[in-house]
C-alpha positions as CSV (number, residue, x, y, z in Angstrom):
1,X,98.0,-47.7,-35.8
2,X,96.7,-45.2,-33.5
3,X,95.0,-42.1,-34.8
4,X,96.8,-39.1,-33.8
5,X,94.8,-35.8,-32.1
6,X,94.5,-33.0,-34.3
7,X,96.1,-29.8,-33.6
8,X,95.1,-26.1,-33.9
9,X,97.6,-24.6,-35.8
10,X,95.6,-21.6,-38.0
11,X,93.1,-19.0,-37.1
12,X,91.8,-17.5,-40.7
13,X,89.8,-14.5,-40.6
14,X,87.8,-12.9,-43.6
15,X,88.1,-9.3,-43.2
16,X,86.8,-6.3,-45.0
17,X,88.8,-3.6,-43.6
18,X,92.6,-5.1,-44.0
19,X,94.3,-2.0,-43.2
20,X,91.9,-1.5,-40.1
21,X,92.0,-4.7,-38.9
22,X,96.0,-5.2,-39.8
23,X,96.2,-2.0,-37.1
24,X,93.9,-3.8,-34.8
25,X,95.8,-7.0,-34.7
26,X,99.1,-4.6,-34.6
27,X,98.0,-2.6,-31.7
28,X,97.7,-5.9,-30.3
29,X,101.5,-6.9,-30.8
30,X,101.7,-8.7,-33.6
31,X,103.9,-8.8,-36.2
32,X,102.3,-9.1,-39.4
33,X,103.4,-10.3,-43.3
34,X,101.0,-8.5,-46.0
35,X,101.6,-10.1,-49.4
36,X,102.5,-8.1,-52.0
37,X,98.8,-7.4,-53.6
38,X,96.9,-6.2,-50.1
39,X,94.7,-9.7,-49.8
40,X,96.2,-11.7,-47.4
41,X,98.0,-11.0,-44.4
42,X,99.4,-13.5,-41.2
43,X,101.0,-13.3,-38.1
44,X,102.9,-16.5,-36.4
45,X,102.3,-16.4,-32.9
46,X,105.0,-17.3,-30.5
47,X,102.9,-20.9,-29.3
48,X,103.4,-21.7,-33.5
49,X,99.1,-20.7,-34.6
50,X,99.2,-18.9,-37.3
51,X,96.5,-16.1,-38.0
52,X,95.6,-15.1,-41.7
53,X,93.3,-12.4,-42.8
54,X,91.9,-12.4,-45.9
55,X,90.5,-9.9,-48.1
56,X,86.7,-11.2,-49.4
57,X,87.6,-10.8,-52.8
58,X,90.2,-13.3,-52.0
59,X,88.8,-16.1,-50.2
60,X,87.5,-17.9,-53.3
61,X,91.1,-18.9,-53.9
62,X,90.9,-20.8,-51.6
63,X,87.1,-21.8,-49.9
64,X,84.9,-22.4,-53.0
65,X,81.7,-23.0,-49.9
66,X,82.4,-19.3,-48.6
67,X,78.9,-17.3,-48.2
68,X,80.3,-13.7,-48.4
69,X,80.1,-13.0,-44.4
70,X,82.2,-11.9,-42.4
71,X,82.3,-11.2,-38.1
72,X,80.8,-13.8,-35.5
73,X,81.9,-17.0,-34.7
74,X,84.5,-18.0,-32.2
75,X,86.2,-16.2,-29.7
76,X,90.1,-15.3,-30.8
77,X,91.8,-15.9,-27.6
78,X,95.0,-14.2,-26.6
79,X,97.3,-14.3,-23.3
80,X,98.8,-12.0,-21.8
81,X,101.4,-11.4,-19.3
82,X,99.6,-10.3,-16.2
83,X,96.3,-8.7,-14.9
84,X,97.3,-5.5,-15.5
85,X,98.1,-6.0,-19.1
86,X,94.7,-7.1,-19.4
87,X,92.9,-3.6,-18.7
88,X,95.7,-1.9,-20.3
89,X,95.2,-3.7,-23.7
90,X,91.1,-3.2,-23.1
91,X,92.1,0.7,-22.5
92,X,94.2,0.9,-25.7
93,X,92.5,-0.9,-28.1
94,X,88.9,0.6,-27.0
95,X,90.7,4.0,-26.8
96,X,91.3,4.1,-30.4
97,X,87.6,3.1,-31.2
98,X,87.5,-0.6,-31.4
99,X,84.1,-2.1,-29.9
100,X,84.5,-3.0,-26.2
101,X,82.3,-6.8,-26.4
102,X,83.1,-7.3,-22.7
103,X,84.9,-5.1,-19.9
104,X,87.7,-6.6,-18.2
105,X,86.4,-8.4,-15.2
106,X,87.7,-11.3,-12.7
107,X,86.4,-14.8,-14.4
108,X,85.4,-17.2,-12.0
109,X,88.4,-19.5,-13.3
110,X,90.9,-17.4,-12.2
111,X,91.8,-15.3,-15.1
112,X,91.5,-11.4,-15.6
113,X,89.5,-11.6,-19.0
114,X,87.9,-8.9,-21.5
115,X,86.9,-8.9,-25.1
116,X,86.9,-6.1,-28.3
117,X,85.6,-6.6,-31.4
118,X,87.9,-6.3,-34.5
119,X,87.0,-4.0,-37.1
120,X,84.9,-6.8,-38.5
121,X,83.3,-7.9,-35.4
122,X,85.5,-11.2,-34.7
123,X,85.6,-11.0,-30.8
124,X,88.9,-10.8,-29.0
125,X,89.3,-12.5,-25.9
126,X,92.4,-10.7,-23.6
127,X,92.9,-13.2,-20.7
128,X,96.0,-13.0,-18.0
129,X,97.3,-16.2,-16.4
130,X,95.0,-18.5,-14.4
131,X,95.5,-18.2,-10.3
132,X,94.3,-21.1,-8.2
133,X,93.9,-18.6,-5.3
134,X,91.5,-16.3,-7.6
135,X,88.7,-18.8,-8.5
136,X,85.5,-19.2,-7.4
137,X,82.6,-20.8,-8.5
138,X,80.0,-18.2,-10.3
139,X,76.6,-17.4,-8.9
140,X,73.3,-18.6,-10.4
141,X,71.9,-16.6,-12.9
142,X,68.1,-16.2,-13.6
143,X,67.0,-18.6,-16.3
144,X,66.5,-16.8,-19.6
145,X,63.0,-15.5,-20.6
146,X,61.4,-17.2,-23.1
């Protein structure tokens, strides 16, 4: 029997701001579920992930291990339609105060790509379609002081 490749089907986020971070995710164009008592909220996304945001008070429902921290981690990565859409998202979401993380520049793999913080500092990547004609490979930067 041949051992079958997991699949990413669930992004779960512990927020501490729900409401501000249920806007966030909204301004983004999701739709969003809120269950009944404010602590957990999810959003399935047209390729079939599912994100979740929990309340901290919640999360020992189900993650006995959880620390109590929240923000970091892994970029939450999200397509969009075009280039355009790209700084237009950056402009709106920035625009009503998030955290720009990273302006929208051309990536060297051929994607129009910028990040903002949620409210509790999960990065949000914004990244148009890939163009073959648009890559490149990046220069050489400096080596990091030590």
């Amino acid at each position: 029997m041949s051992r079958q490749e997991p699949v990413l089907d669930q992004l779960n986020l512990v927020v501490e701001d729900m409401e501000a971070t249920l806007g966030f995710y909204r301004a983004l164009g999701l739709a969003i579920r809120v269950a009944p008592d404010g602590q957990h909220a999810s959003a399935e996304l047209a390729n079939g992930v599912t994100l979740e945001c929990d309340a901290p008070s919640f999360v020992a429902q189900w993650d006995s291990g959880w620390r109590g921290t929240t923000g970091g981690g892994p970029v939450i990565g999200f397509s969009l339609p075009d280039r355009d859409a790209v700084d237009r998202t950056f402009a709106e979401l920035t625009g009503a105060g998030h955290r720009a993380h990273q302006q929208p520049y051309d990536a060297f793999w051929g994607a129009r790509y910028a990040i903002v913080d949620d409210p509790d500092g999960h990065p949000v990547g914004l990244m148009s379609p890939i163009e073959d004609s648009r890559k490149f490979w990046p220069p050489q930067r400096p080596p990091h002081p030590s």
